[in-house]
N, C-alpha and C positions, 0 to 999 in steps of 0.2 A: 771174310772181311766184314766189319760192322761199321757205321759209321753216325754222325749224328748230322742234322744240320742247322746251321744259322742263319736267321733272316733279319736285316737290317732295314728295316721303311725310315727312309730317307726323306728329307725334303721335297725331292727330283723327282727320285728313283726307291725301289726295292732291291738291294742284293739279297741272294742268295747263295751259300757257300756250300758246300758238301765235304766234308772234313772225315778224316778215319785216326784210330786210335793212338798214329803218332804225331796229331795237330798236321798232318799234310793237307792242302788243300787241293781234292781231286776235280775238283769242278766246280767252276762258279758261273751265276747269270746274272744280268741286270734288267729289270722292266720301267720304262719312265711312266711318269704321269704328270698330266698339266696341273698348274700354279694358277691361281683365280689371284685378278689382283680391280674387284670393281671398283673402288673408289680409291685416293691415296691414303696410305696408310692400314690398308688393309689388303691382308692372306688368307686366302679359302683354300679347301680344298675339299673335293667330294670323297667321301667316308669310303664307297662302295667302290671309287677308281684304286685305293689299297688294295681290296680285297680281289679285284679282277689282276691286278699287277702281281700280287703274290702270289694268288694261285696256276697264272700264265708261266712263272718265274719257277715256283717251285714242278711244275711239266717237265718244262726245258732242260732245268738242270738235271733233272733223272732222266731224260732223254740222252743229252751230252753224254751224264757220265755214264750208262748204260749200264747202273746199280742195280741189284735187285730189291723190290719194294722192301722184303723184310733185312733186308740187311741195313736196314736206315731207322736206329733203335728211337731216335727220341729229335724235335726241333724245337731251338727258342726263338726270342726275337731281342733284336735290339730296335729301340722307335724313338725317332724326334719325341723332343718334351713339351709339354705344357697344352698342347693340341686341345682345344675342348669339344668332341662331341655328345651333344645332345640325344637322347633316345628315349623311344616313349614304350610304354610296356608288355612291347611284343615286341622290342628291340629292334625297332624302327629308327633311321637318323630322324629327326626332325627338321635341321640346318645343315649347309656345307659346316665344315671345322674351320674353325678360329685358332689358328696355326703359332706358332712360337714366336715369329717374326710381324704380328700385327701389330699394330702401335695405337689402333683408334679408342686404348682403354686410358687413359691419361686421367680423364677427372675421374673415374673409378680405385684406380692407384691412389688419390689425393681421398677421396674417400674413404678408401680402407684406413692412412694414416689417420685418418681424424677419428675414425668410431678405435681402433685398435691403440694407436700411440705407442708408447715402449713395450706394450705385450708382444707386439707384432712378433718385434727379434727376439725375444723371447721366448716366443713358443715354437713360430715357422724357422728362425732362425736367419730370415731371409727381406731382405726389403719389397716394397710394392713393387713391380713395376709390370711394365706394360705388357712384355713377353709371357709371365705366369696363366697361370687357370683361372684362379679367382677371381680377376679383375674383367675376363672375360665373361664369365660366367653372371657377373653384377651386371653387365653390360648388359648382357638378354634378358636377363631380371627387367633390367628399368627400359629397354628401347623392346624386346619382343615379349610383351608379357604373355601373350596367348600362347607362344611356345616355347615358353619356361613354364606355364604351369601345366604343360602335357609332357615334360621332362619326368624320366623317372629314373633315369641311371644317367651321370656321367661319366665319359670315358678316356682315356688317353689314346691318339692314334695305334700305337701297335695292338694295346687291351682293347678296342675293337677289333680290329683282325681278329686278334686272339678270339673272340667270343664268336664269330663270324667262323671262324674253324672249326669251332668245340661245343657252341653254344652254352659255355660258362663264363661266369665274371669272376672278373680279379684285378687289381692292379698290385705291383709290387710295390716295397718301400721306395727306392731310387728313383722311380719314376715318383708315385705321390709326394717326394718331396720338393718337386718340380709345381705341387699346385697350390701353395704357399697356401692350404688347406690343412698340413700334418704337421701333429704335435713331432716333429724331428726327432729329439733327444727319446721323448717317452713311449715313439712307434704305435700312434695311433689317430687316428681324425682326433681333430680338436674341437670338442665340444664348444669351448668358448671360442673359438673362431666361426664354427657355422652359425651358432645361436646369432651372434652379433649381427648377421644380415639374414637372417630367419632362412635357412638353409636348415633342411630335415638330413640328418645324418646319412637316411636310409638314399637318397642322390649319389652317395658314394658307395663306392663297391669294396665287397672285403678284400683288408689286406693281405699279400704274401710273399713270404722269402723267391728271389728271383730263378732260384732252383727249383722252386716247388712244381709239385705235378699239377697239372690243371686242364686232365683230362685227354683225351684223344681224340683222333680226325674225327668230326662227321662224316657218313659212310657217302654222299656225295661231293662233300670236299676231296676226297682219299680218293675217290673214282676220275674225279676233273685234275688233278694234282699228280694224279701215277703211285701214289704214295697206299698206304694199307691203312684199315679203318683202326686200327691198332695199334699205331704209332703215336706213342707220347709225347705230350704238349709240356712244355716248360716253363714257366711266367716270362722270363724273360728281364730287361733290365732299361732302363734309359740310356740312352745312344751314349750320353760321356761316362754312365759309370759301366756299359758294354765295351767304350775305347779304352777305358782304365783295364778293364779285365785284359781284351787282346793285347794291352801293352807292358802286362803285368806289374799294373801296380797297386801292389796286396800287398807293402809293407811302408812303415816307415820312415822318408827319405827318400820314398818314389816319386818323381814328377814327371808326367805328361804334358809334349805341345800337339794338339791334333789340329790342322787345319785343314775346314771341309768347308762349306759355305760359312757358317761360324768360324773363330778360332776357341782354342782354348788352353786354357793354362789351367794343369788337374793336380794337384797333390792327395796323397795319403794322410788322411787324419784318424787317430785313435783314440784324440780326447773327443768327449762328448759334451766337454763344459768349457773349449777354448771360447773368449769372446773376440770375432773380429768384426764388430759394430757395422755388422752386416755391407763392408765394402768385398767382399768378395762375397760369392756365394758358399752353403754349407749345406752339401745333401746327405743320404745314405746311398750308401755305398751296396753294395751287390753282392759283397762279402758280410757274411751275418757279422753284425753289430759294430760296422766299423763305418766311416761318414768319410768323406773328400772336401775340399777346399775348392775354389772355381774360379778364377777369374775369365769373363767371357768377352771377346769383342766380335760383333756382331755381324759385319762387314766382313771377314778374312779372304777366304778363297773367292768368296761373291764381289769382292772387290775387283779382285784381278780379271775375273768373265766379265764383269760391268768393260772393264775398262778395252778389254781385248773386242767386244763384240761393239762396245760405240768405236773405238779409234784405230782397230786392226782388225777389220769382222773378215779378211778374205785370205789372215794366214792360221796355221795352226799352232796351237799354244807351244810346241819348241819350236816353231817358229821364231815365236813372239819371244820367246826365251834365249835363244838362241846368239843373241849378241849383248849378253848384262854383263857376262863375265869380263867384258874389257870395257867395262863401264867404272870407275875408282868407286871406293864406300864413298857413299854420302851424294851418291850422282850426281856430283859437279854441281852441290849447292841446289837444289831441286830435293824438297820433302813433300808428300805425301801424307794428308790424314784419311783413316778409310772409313772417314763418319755417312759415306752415304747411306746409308739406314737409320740413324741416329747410332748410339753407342749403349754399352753395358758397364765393363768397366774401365778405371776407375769410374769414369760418367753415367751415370746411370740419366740419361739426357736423349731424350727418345726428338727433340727439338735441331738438334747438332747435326753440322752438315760435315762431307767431305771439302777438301781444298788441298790442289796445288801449289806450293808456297816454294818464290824464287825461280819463276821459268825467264828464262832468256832464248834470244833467236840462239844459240848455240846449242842446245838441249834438241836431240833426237827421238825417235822411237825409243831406245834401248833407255836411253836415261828414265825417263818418264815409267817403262816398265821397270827397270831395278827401283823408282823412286818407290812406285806399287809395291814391290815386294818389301823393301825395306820398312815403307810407312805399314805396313800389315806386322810386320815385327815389333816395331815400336812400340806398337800398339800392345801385342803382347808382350813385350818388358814390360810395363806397367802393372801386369797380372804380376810376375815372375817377383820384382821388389815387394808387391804387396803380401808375398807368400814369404820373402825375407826379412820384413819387417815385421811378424811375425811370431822369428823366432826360429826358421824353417831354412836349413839348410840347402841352398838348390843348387847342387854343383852338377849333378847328371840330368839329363833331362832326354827321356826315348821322345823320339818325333815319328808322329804321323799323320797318314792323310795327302793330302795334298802337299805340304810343304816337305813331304819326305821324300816325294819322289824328284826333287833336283838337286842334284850335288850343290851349285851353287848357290840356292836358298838355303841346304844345308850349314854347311861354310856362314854363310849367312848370321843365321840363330847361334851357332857357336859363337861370333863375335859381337852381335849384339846383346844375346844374352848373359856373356862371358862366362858359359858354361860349358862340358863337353856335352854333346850332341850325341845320341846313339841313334842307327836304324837298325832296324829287325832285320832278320834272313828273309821271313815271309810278313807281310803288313798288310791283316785285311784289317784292324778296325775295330769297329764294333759288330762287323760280321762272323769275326774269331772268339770275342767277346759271349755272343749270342749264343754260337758253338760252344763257347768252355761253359756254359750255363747246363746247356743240355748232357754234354758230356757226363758233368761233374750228378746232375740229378739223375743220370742213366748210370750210376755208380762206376763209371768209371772209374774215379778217383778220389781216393779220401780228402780232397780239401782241394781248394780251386788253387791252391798256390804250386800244391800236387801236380794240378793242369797245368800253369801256368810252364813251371818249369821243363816239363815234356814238352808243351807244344809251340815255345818262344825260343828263340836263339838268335843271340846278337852275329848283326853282321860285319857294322863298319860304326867307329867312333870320329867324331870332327872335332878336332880342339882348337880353343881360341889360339888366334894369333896377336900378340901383345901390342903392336902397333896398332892393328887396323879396332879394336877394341879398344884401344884410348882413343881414336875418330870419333866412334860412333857416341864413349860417352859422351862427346862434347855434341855430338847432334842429336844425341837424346834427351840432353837437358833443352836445346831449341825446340825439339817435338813437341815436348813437354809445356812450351811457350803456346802453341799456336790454340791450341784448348779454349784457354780462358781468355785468348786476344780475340778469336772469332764468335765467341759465345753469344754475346748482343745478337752481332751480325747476323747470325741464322737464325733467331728468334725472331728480330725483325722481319727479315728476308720470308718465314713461315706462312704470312701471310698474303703472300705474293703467290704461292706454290700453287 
């Protein structure tokens, strides 16, 4: 028996997956690590607590599964995007990472627009905003100059690991299009994007296809790990186009909803010259020379833990879940926005708060939580229209993540969305994802769609039901109110904070 495996650096956590030739999943682990949060509006996180989590994680899992080292031909990764660390030239961090979910780059976003202007979409394909690499990266420029000019490579979270395992650099397309640094369409650093804030090309690491080989364990990684000095390293892919992968979508007419602390809204795109005036996102894809579509809300599942640990910290989430289903759509007048982080899309408003809209003394635990689930879908239709207006057919839509594992948030997106709903038989992610990376560069398989098909298999479909889908339109169009009614409001309020 052979098998590959997938590593997924998360937010949180690290999974780790151990997969054999027919996409079975024989063992998996999970390792947490803390979240740095010193000031408001900002996310740390230490470089080196990845690399102690994955190699803890990749142990265990060869422990559990009680594999033999060589029977474990090849690993990739899937890794949060946009992560910036810093390293100086013996591949030292210099800073904690400056993480996806930081927001304290605002006047650097406003910057870029001003030196870039309509090249920006142009060439990134991608608006400024606060989540990206670049506008971090300006950041240490202009507030840490003494270590930005001891920088000599930047990295994305998993492409450290990665280099931390193998002692090589790389980052793949999918991920570098995450650093609003890559010429997108042309699959290269953009010369006119670094020059423009005096960034030396050589900062960035060569590119590579997300299958490519990129070396093997070092021989005291392989020893701390359980794993052999000889086991192939895979580049790996960014965490939504490794969700694309495990969800298979590699044609089309495919669309993806993953909700993990993000949400997100994924399609398949094959044009390289669609313009959608950068209100969604437009990366590459994982699959040579084909790119995704993105609508992101920033809030999804982190909404629901916000909300579970302030106002139900002492039941467990089916607990807390446990009584929506006899809660009616639209929970008796009570919406929900999940702007507590600021938002992505359509808002790209890093300013924007959450709010409860329409509580009365009759409104329960249950209500308030369906209102959460609901306002965290809304949120993504918004994504879903902007993939139909378009051009893009979105009548099936695979769910995963967090919002796949309850029938009733299921049910849910079917009717909101007014789509049908698919879940997988096995749903790991962008851990399966990471897996069909390695698989497919361990020749497994002539083409990842090859993968896709052996290792994917539908389980259960949810279809709209026609009444409770004309509800929600009519409380989608109110959702769609509370945006631009509280907008002041939180900008004023920001100063308060």
């Amino acid at each position: 028996m052979s098998y590959v495996i997938g590593v997924d650096l998360g937010t949180s956590a690290v999974k780790t997956v151990l997969v054999n030739r027919s996409g079975e999943v024989v063992a998996e682990h999970s390792e947490s690590y803390p979240l740095s949060q010193p000031k408001p509006g900002y996310s740390e996180q230490r470089p080196e607590d990845w690399v102690d989590a994955t190699v803890i994680s990749l142990k265990k899992l060869m422990h559990v599964s009680q594999a033999a080292p060589e029977s474990v031909e090849g690993l990739s990764f899937s890794g949060q995007m946009h992560g910036l660390v810093l390293v100086d030239g013996e591949g030292a961090v210099l800073r904690p990472a400056i993480l996806w979910n930081d927001t304290r780059t605002t006047q650097q976003c406003r910057r870029i627009e001003q030196q870039l202007q309509g090249r920006l979409l142009d060439i990134a394909r991608n608006r400024a905003l606060e989540g990206f690499t670049l506008p971090k990266l300006l950041w240490v420029q202009e507030q840490e100059p003494d270590i930005f000019a001891q920088a000599v490579r930047l990295l994305l979270p998993k492409d450290y690991v990665r280099f931390r395992l193998t002692g090589q650099y790389a980052m793949d397309y999918s991920d570098a299009a995450g650093t609003l640094m890559l010429d997108v369409a042309g699959r290269s650093w953009s010369k006119d994007i670094l020059d423009a804030f005096n960034l030396p090309e050589e900062l960035c690491p060569p590119l590579v296809e997300s299958f490519q080989h990129c070396g093997t364990l070092l021989p005291e990684i392989a020893e701390q790990s359980g794993l052999l000095s000889s086991t192939s390293v895979y580049a790996g892919g960014a965490d939504n186009a490794c969700g694309a992968l495990g969800a298979g979508i590699l044609e089309e007419g495919k669309t993806m909803c993953s909700i993990g602390t993000s949400g997100v809204i994924l399609s398949f795109e094959e044009r390289r010259d669609v313009d959608l005036e950068g209100r969604v996102h437009f990366f590459n894809h994982s699959e040579p020379d084909a790119f995704y579509v993105m609508g992101v809300t920033l809030a999804a599942g982190y909404s629901l833990d916000w909300f579970k640990k302030t106002f139900a910290p002492g039941i467990s989430f089916q607990e807390l879940l446990s009584g929506v289903e006899a809660v009616p759509a639209g929970s008796s007048g009570l919406l929900f926005t999940p702007y507590i982080a600021g938002e992505r899309t359509p808002h790209p408003d890093a300013e924007i708060r959450g709010s409860f809209i329409g509580m009365d003394v009759s409104h329960k635990l249950p209500h308030f939580t369906r209102a959460v689930l609901e306002g965290i879908t809304f949120s993504l239709r918004e994504s879903v229209e902007l993939l139909r207006a378009s051009g893009k057919d979105v009548n099936t839509i695979i769910s995963i993540g967090g919002g796949a594992k309850n029938e009733v948030w299921l049910q849910m997106q079917a009717n909101i969305f007014n789509a049908e709903i698919v879940k997988l038989a096995s749903e790991q992610g962008p851990a399966m994802g990471a897996a069909m990376l390695a698989a497919y560069g361990s020749g497994w398989f002539k083409s990842l769609q090859a993968c896709a098909e052996e290792f994917l298999q539908e389980a259960v479909r949810y279809t709209p039901q026609p009444e409770v889908v004309e509800k929600y339109e009519e409380l989608f169009k109110l959702y769609q109110d509370v945006y631009p009614q509280t907008q002041s409001l939180s900008a004023a309020l920001a100063k308060h904070r």
